[in-house]
N, C-alpha and C positions, 0 to 999 in steps of 0.2 A: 692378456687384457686388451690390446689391441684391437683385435679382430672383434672381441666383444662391443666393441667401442666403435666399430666401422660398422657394425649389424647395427646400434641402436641408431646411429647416421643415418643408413640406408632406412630405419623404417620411420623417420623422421621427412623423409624427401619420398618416400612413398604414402606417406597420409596426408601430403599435400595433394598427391592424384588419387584420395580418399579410397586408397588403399591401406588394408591391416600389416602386419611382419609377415613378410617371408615365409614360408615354412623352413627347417631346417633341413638340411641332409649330410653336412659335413663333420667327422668329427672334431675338429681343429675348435669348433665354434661350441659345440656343447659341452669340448671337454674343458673348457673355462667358464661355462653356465654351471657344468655339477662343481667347481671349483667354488664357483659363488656359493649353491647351495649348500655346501658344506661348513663355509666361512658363516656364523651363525652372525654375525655381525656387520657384513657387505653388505653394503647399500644397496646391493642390486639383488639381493638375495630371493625377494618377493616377485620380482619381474622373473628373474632365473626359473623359478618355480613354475610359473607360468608357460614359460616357454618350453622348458622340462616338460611338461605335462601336456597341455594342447596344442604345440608346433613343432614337432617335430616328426618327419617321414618317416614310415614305416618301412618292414619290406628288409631288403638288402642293402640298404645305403649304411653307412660309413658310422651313419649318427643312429640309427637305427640297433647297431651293433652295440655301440658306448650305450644308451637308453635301457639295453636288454641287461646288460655287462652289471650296473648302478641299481636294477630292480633287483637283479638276483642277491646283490651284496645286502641291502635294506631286507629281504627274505630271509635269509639266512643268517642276521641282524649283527653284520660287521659292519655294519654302518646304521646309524638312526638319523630318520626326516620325520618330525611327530607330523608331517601335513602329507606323507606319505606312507603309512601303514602298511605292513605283509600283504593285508588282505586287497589293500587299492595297487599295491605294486602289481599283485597276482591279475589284477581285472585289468591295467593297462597292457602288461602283458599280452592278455585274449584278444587286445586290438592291435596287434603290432604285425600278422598276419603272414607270420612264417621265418624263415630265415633264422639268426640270432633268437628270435627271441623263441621260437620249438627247441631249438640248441638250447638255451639253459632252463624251458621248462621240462627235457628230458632229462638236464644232471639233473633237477631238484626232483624230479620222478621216481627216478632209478637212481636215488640217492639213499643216506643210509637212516635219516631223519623223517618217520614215519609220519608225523603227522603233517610233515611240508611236503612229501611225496603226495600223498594222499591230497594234497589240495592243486598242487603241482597236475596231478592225476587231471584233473575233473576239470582244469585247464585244457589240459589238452583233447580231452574229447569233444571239445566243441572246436578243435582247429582243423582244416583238410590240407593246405598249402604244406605238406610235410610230403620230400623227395628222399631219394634214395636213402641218402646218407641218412636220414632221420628213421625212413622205417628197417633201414639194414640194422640199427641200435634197439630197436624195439623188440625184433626178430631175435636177435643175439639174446637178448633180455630174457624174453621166453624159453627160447629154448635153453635156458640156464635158472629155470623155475623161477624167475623173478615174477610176484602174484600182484604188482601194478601191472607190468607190462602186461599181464593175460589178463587184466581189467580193462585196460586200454582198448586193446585188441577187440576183446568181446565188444567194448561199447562200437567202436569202428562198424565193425562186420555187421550189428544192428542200424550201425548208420544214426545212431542217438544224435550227431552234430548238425542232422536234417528232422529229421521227425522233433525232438525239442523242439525246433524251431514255431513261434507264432504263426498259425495259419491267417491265411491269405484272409483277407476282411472282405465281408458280405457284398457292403455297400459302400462305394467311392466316389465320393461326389465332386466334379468337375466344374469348374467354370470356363467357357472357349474363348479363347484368345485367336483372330486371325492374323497369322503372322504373314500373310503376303495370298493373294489371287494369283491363282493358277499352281505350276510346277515351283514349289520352294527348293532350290538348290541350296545344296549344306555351307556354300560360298556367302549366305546370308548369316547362317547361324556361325559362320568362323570363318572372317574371310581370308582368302590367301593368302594379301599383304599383310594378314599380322601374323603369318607363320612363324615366326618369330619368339611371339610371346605364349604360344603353345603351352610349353611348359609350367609356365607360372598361370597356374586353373584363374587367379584371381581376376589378375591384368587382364587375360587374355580373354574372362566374361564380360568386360565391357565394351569388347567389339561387337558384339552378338545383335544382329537386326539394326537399329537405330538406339543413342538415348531415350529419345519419347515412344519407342517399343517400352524400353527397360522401366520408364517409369510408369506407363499403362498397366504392363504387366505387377509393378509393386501395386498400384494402386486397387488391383482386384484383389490379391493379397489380405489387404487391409481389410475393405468392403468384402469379401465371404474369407474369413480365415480359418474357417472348416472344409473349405473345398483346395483342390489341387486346379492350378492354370493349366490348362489345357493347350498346348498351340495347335495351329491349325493351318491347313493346307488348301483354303478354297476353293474350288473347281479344279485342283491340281494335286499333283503327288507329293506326300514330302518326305524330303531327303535325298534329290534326283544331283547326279553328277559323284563329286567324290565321295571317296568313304571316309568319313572324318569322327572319329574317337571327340576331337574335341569340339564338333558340332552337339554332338549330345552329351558331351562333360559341358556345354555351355547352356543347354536347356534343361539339365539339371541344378547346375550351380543358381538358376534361378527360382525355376518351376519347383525340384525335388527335396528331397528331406536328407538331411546328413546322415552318410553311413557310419559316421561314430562321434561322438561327443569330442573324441581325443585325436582325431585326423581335422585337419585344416583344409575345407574346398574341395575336399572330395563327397559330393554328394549324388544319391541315387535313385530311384524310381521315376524319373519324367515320364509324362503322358503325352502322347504326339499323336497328330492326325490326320488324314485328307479325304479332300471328296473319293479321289482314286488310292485312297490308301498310302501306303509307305513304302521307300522304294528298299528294295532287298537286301539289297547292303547296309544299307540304313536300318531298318528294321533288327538286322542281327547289331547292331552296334546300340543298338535300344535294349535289346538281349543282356548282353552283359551288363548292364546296370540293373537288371528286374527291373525296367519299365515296362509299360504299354505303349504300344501303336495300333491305333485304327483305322478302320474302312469303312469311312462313314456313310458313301454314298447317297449324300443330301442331296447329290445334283440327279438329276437322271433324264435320259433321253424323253423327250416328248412324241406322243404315240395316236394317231388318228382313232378314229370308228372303228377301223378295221385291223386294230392293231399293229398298223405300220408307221416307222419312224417317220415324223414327219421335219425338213431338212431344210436348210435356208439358200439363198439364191448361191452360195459356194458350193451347194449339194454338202455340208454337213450338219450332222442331226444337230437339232436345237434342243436346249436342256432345259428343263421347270424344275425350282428346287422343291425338296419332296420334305424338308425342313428344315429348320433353320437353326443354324450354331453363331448363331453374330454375336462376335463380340460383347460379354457379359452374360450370357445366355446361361444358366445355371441348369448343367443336366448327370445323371445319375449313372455310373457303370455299376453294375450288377454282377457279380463274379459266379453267382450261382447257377441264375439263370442264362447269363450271360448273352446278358440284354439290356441297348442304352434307351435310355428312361428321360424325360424330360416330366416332372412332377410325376404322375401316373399313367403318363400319357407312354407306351411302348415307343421309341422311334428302328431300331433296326436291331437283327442279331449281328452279336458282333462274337461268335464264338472261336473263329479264327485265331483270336487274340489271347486266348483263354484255354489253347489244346492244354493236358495232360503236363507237357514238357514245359510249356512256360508260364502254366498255375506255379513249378518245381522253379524255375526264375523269381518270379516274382518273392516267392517265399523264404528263398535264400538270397535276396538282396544282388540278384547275378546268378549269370550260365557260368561264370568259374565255380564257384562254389559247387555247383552242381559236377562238373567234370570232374575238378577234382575229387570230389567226395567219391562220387562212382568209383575212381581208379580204389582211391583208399577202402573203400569197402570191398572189395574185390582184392585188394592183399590183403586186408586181415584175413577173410574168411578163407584164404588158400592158407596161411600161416596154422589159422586153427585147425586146420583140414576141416572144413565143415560147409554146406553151400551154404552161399550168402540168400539171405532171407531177401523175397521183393519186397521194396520199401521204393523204390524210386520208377514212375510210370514206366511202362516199359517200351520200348522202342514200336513204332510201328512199320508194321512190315506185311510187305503187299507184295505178294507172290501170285501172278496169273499162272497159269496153267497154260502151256500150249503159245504161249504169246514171247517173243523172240526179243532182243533187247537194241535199245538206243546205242549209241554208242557211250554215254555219258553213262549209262545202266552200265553198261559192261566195264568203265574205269570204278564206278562208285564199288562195284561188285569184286574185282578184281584188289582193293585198297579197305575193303568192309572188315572192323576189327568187330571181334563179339558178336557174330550170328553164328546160328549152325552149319558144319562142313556140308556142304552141298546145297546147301540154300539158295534160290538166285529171288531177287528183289527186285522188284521196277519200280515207277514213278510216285512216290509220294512214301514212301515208306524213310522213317529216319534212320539214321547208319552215321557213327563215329567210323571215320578212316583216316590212313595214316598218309600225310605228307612227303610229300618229295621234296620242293624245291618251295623256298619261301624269302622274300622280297621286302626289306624294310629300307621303306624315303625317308627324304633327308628333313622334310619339314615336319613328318608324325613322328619321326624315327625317335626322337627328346622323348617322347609319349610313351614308345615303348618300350622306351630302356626304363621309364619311370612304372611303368607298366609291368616289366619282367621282376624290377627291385619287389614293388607289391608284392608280387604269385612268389619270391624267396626264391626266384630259379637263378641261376649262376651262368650255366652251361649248356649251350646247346642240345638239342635234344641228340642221341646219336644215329636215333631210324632215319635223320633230315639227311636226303643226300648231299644238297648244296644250299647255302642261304649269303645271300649279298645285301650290305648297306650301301644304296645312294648319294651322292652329291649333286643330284641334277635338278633337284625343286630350288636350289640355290646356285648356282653354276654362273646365271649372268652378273652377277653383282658380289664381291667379295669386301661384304662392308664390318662395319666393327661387332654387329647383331653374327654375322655368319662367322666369324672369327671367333668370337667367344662360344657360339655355339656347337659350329660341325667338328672342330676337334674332338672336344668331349664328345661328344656322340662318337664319332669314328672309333678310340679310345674303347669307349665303353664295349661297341660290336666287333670289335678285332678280338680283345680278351676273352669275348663271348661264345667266339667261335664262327664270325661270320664272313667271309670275302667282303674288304671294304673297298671303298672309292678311294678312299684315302689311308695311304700309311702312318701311323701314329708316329713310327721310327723314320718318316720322310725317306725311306729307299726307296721308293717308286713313284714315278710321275702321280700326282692326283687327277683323277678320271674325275667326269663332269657326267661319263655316258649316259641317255635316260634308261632311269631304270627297268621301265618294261620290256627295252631293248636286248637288253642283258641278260633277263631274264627267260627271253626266249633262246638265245640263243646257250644258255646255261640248262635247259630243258632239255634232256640226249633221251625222251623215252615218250610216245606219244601215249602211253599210257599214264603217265603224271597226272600227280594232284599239285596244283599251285598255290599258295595264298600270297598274296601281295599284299601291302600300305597304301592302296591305291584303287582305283575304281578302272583303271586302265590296265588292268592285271588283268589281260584277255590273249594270252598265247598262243602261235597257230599250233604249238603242239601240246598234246593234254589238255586239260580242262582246269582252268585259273579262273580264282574269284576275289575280285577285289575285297578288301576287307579295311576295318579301322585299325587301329593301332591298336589296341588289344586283343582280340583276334590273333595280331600278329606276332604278339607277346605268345600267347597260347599256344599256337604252332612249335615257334620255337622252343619253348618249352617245355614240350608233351609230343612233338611230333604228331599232333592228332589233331583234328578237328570236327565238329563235327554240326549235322544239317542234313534237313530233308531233300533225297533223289529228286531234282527238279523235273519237270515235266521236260519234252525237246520238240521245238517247230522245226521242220527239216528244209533246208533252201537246195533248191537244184536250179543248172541253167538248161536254157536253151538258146536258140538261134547264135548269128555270129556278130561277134564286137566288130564296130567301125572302124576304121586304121587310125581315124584322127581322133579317138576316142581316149581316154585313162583309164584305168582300171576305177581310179578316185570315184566316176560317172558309174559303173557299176555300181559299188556299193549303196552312192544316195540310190540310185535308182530301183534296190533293194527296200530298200523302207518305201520309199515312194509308188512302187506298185502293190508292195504288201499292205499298207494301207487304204490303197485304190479297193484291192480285191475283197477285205476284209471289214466295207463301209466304212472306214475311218479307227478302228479297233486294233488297236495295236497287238497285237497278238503275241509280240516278242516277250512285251511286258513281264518278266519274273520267269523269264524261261532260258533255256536253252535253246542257243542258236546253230542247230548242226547242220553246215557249208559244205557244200560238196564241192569244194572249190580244186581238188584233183591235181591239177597241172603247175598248181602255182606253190616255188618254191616257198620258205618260212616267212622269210624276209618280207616277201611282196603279200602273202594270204595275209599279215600280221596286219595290212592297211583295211581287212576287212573284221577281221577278228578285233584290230582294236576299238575301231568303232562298234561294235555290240553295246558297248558300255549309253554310248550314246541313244541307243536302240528299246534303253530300260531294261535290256537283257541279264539274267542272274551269270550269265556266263557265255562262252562260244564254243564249239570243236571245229574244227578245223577234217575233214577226211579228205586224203592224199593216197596217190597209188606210190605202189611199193619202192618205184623207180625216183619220184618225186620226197616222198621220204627220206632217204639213204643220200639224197644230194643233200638235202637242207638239214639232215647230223653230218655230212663230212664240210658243212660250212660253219655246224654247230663249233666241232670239235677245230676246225681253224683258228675260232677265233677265241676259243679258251685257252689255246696253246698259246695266242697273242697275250693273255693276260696272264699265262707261266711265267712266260718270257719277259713280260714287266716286272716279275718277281712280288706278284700277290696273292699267290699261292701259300697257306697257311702251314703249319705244321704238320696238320693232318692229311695232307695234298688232299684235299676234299676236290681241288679240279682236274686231279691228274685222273682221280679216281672218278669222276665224270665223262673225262676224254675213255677213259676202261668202259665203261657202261654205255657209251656210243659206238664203240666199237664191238660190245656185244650184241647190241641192237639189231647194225646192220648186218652182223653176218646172219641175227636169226633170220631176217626177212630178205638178204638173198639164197641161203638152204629152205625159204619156203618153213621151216620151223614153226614161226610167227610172222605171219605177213601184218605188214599194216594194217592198222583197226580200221574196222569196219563195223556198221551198225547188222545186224538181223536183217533179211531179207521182210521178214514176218514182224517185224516190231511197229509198236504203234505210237505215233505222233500225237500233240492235241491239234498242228495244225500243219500244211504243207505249202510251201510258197516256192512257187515256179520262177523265173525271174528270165523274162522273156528279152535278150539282148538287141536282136532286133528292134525292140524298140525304143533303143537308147540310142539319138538322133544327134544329140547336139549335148553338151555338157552339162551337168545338175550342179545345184547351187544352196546350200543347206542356208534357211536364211531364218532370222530372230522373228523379223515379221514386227520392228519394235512400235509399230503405226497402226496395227492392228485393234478396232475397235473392241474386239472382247481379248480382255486385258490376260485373262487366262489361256490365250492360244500366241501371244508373246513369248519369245526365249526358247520354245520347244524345239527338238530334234527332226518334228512332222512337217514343217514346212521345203518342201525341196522342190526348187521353181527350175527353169530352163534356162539358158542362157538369153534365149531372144525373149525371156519376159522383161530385160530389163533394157532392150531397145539400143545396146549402146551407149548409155549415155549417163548412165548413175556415176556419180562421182564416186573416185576411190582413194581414199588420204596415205593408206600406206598398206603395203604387202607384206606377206610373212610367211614363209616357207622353212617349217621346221618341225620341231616336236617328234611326239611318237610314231605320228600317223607320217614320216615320210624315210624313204632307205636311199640308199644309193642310187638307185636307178632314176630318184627326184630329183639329186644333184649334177647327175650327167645331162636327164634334162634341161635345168637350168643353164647348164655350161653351151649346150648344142644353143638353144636358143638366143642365148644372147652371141655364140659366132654368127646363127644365121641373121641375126638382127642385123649385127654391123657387117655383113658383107651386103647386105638389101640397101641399108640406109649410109655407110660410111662410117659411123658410129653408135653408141647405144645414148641414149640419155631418158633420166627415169623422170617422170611427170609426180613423179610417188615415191617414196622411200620404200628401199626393198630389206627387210633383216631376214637374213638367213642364219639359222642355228642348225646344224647337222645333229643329227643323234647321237652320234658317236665319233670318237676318237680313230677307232679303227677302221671308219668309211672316210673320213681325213686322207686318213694314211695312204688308203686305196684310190681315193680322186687323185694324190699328189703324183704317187707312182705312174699314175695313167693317163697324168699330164692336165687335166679335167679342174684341178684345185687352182693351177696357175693361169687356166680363164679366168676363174673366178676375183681371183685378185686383182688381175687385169681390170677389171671396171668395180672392184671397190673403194670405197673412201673410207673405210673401216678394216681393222682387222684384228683379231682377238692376239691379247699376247699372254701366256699363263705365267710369264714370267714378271707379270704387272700388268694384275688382275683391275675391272673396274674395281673402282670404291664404293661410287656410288651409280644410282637408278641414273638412267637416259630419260630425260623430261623432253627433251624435243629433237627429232629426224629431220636431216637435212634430203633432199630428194637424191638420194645414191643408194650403193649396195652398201649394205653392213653385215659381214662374215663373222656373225656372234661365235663365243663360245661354246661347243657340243653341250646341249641340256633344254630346257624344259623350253626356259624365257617366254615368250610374251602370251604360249600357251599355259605358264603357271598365275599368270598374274598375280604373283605377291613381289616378283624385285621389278622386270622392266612393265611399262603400259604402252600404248597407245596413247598420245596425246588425248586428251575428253571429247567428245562428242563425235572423234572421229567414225568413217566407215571402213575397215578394216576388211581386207581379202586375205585369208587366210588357210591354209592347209590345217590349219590346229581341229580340234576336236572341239573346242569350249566356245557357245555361244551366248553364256549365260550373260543375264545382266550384269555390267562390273567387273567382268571375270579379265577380259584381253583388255575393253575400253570403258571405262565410265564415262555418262550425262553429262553434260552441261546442261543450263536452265533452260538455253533454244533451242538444243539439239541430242535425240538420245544416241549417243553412242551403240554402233552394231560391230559386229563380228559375223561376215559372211564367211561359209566354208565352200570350198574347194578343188580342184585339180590343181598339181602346180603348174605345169604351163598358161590357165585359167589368170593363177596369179602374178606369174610375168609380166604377162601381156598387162594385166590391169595397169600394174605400176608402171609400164614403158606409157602406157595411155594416159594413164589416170584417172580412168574410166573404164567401167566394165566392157570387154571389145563386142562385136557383132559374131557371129558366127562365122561371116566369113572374112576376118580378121583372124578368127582364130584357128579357120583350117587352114591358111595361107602362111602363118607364124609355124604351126604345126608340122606345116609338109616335110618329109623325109628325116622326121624325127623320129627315133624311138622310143616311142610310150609305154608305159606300162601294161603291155598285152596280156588278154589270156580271152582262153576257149576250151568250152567246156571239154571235160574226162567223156573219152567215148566209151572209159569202161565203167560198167558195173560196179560201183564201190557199194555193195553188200558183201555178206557171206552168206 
């Protein structure tokens, strides 16, 4: 009774923050709810019932189990609830969505009580979350003449749990809501710092945009309650930056309709939109709830007499909107014609949004329903020996003749599950393929463990070669939120099967490393498929796609994934890099002539970025691959020659030996058995076997971008631009100025050298600099607070041994201790170095910030608004991006330096060199 009694506490001090109860998941708590409900005379018996019935998590949780346990007894009528009947037990059942409760609709199926079997039955053919163990019983069944089981089957193999389903409605009427000008990052729709409250769907939708968002958006609600809230992305993309599961669990729980009367806050179908569409990650995490996203392309360039873009005094094209979605604007999607409508008036086809495959989303309320369905109709019909009839669109597939392949074609081709033997596919054609390596953070990771209970999966999938949970979205701050949180988590993905950051059994140090980190170097196959928890899931080997927290669920659980062959822009170099140059200066200078060459047109946008970056080992190409993400890119490849390969697996396999040796290695030595699979690697591609991937000599690009080094003079500067008159060219990735635009003389509040984007070679510069500083000057003194976060534990290790780490300490006034972690966020920097903890920090922006309005120099990757620094009312807060010598020097200054400041800081440094491959990387 207790804990019944600390539940009704808690939902008493949560309706003060006009929040409802909890959802349930434990059994400790329900099994003294069905106690009440039993007691026909407990006061609490009515609320019990309640709670019984519309709060409690489905799935594979604990109470999910006991919920299944309690219907079956009321079925089989060893127990009587007159307020819950056979027939209403049998329908809460159909929503419980795998796990336990398929377990006891298959006793009551393949039981011996005909006419519970038979309703039992007709349960289950509308459920697909049913894994091994469930159809290995079905199987057994049949082949033992049991004539439900060959009911079952049959219905499967026709696919009845999709075709039953309500077709997709004609017409859907919208009202537009703009949720922000320009690029909406999903940091809007879920920001960082409440990663925290992630898991709790309720809490965590009331961080979503602003309150006076939340009450706009009710009040069109009100005013058209026939129509769905539309948000919208004005002059910008939405969904840009992470891939966040709970950015569109949070424009659901507002915009969408509940996926079942008897689930709590999970709700599904939102409608999302932008001038330039949605960003690709975001768009599949729209996916799986059967929503919509559009491309509305209201804005559009403006065009003279003569057909040519006419361009403002910055040389870029000016836009005229071509119609209008303001705010309350009432307009019509059309599923038929698949075309948006404002009264009768046509405004654009939107049939993108409406292929084939995710008509099949929409209508099953989600792309799980659909994968799994697919798998399960495809056992029964092998069980019945019989082909499965087409019922579900069929895959598109675009096979050129004569046309030679990307190299992205050749992984998707080489991992293609369910086409014809000998089939090759190119660009645009859809293809389910099987995973390698898959990547769940620490702040989605609650997500997807809630995520994997839903889909009833338990266990790993066992095709996954290797999969890791994180601790580095949480790493700087070990407060009472991360304490109650990352255990259970860790807990949950140890049992699960996955290399954690952290020991549940406390044998081995807790890792903070960032996850992308890890992940590359956990990649021993350049032919890899990746999925990550993360938008920064961009590998220099294989092809990695960030993904939301379901997605990531899916992976693991099915070892599959699946998505259209993306198109690929191919980048080659030329000329020679300058000595006082970074590599850092390459990559902006990458988007920045790509955007030069291509009038302003981001080309990258939703594609493939394949680098021919050749010469540069994993560690250092990773500083280019992982900004892609930045890029709007759907992914990167990385091509390397054979010799450059075969270094960057025998540093792979270094440093998973480093993490044997910690003893986090599982049962299943899933990394010993990694270190095996690098080492078969490289011996293919020194017997020449399998050389390094390589794209076709003969394959075809949508677009090709040269990236002339020569003309990287002086160091680039990715900048927010947050003064910028059109409000929609603010926060973007497309801004990359020069050093000498900013004269010397811009203030700079504090520096930050850390994150994904920097390896070891960032840190030795760091070290080199600040000796050459103080043997120039005497000593160092910072004008700016410098925080440095390394990536890893194991580049720690490597500075200290190499003498490199105890510079570093030399001139800090900080210094991480894991043996007394912070507690709490750092509110304000003293002007010194701060040797954070290995992890995300001031590039995650949910534990440490940036004091508000500061101007921030940074190595990080995030420029968004909010993200490193927030506004104040006289000053917006920026996040400039970087070289790290760049951000040295700022913080020795406190001021962005001159150029030559910073070749004379620079001299007889070793920077992060490279120069292009002289060879040929085709085949």
């Amino acid at each position: 009774m207790n804990i019944y009694k600390d539940y009704i506490q808690e939902i008493g001090e949560r309706k003060t923050q006009g929040l409802h109860p909890k959802p349930i998941d434990g059994a400790e708590l329900l099994s003294d709810i069905i106690a009440q409900i039993k007691d026909l005379n407990n006061e609490y018996r009515e609320d019990s019932l309640n709670f019984f019935i519309y709060n409690v998590v489905p799935g594979t949780t604990s109470a999910a189990g006991l919920k299944a346990k309690f219907l079956k007894e009321i079925i089989l009528g060893q127990f009587e609830v007159k307020e819950i009947t056979p027939a209403f037990a049998f329908e809460l059942l159909s929503h419980m969505k795998g796990g336990p409760s398929i377990e006891v609709l298959l006793d009551l199926a393949l039981g011996n009580n005909t006419a519970i079997a038979k309703q039992a039955a007709d349960v289950l053919k509308t459920q697909v979350y049913l894994y091994e163990a469930d159809t290995d019983r079905l199987k057994e069944a049949f082949k033992n003449d049991n004539a439900i089981a060959r009911e079952i089957l049959e219905s499967y193999a026709k696919a009845e749990f999709f075709t039953a389903l309500p077709e997709v409605v004609e017409e859907i009427k919208v009202v537009a809501f703009i949720a922000g000008e320009g690029d909406i990052s999903t940091d809007l729709l879920s920001p960082g710092n409440q990663a925290h409250s992630r898991s709790d769907r309720e809490l965590h939708g009331k961080c979503m945009i602003t309150p006076e968002a939340q009450e706009e958006i009710q009040a069109l609600q009100a005013k058209h309650p026939d129509a769905s809230v539309m948000l919208i992305a004005e002059k910008g993309t939405m969904g840009v930056g992470s891939s966040r599961m709970s950015g569109v669990n949070n424009v659901a729980l507002w915009t969408g309709k509940k996926a079942s009367p008897y689930v709590p806050f999970i709700n599904i179908a939102p409608i999302v939109a932008g001038t330039n569409g949605i960003s690709p990650i975001f768009l599949t995490t729209v996916d799986v709830t059967g929503g919509i996203g559009l491309d509305l392309k209201n804005w559009v360039k403006k065009l003279d007499a003569d057909g040519n873009v006419i361009r403002n005094e910055n040389n870029e094209p000016i836009l005229e909107e071509a119609y209008s979605v303001a705010t309350g604007t009432v307009l019509t999607i059309n599923t038929k014609t698949k075309k948006l409508y404002n009264g009768d008036q046509e405004l654009i086809d939107i049939s993108k949004a409406f292929t084939p495959q995710k008509m099949e989303f929409i209508k099953a309320g989600g792309s799980y329903a659909i994968v799994f369905g697919k798998k399960l109709q495809t056992f029964a019909a092998k069980v019945l020996d019989i082909e499965a009839p087409l019922v579900f669109a069929p895959s598109k597939e675009i096979s050129i003749e004569g046309q030679g392949l990307t190299a992205v074609e050749k992984i998707f081709n080489k991992n293609a599950v369910g086409i014809a033997p000998g089939k090759v596919l190119h660009a645009g054609s859809d293809v389910r393929v099987e995973v390698n390596i898959v990547g769940s953070q620490d702040t989605t990771g609650l997500m997807t463990a809630q995520e994997l209970e839903s889909m009833a999966a338990t266990i790993i999938s066992p095709i996954v070669d290797g999969a890791y949970q994180s601790g580095c979205h949480t790493a700087s701050v070990w407060d009472k939120k991360a304490q109650a949180n990352i255990p259970k988590l860790m807990k949950f993905m140890n049992d699960f099967g996955l290399i954690t950051a952290r020991d549940p059994k406390g044998e081995y140090h807790a890792m903070t490393d960032v996850i992308h980190k890890v992940l590359n170097d956990i990649t021993i196959d350049e032919w890899a498929i990746i999925i990550g928890g993360d938008s920064h899931t961009r590998m220099s080997k294989g092809v990695a796609f960030g993904a939301d927290s379901g997605t990531v669920a899916l992976a693991l659980a099915t070892g599959e994934a699946s998505m259209p062959i993306p198109e690929s822009v191919k980048v080659t170099f030329v000329g020679e890099m300058k000595g006082y140059m970074d590599f850092r200066d390459v990559v902006h200078a990458t988007q920045s002539q790509m955007l030069k060459k291509f009038g302003g047109e981001n080309v990258f946008q939703g594609r493939i970025i394949e680098v021919h970056l050749g010469t540069l080992t994993a560690d250092q190409a990773f500083t280019f691959t992982d900004w892609t993400a930045e890029m709007k890119a759907k992914a990167s490849i990385c091509i390397s020659e054979d010799d450059t390969l075969i270094e960057s697996l025998e540093i792979a396999k270094g440093r998973i030996q480093i993490m044997i040796d910690k003893g986090m290695d599982n049962h299943k030595q899933v990394l010993q058995g990694l270190i095996n699979k690098a080492d078969k690697r490289i011996t293919e591609i020194k017997s020449a076997e399998k050389p390094a991937l390589t794209p076709d000599s003969n394959a075809k690009y949508y677009a090709e971008v040269v990236v002339d080094l020569d003309q990287i003079i002086e160091p680039m500067i990715a900048d927010p631009d947050v003064n910028n008159v059109d409000v929609s060219k603010r926060y973007t990735h497309d801004t990359i100025r020069p050093l000498s635009f900013y004269g010397g003389d811009k203030k700079v509040d504090l520096g930050f050298i850390g994150s994904c984007m920097v390896h070891k070679g960032d840190m030795k510069i760091l070290a080199q600099m600040l000796k050459n500083i103080e043997n120039l000057h005497g000593k160092v003194e910072f004008k700016a607070p410098l925080v440095v976060a390394p990536p890893t534990y194991n580049i720690v290790d490597e500075l200290k041994a190499e003498g490199d780490w105890e510079v570093l300490q030399k001139y800090s006034g900080f210094e991480f201790d894991d043996n007394a972690p912070k507690g709490a966020a750092r509110t304000e920097y003293e002007k010194m170095l701060y040797l954070e903890r290995p992890g995300c920090n001031l590039c995650m922006g949910n534990q440490e910030k940036a004091a508000k309005g500061d101007t921030v120099m940074a190595t990080s990757t995030r420029l968004f608004q909010g993200r490193v620094v927030e506004d104040t009312e006289g000053k917006k807060g920026e996040s400039l991006l970087s070289s790290t010598p760049v951000v040295v020097l700022s913080t020795i200054l406190g001021r962005t330096p001159t150029l030559e400041e910073y070749t004379a800081a620079v001299d007889g440094i070793n920077l992060t060199r490279f120069a292009p491959s002289h060879k040929l990387l085709v085949m």
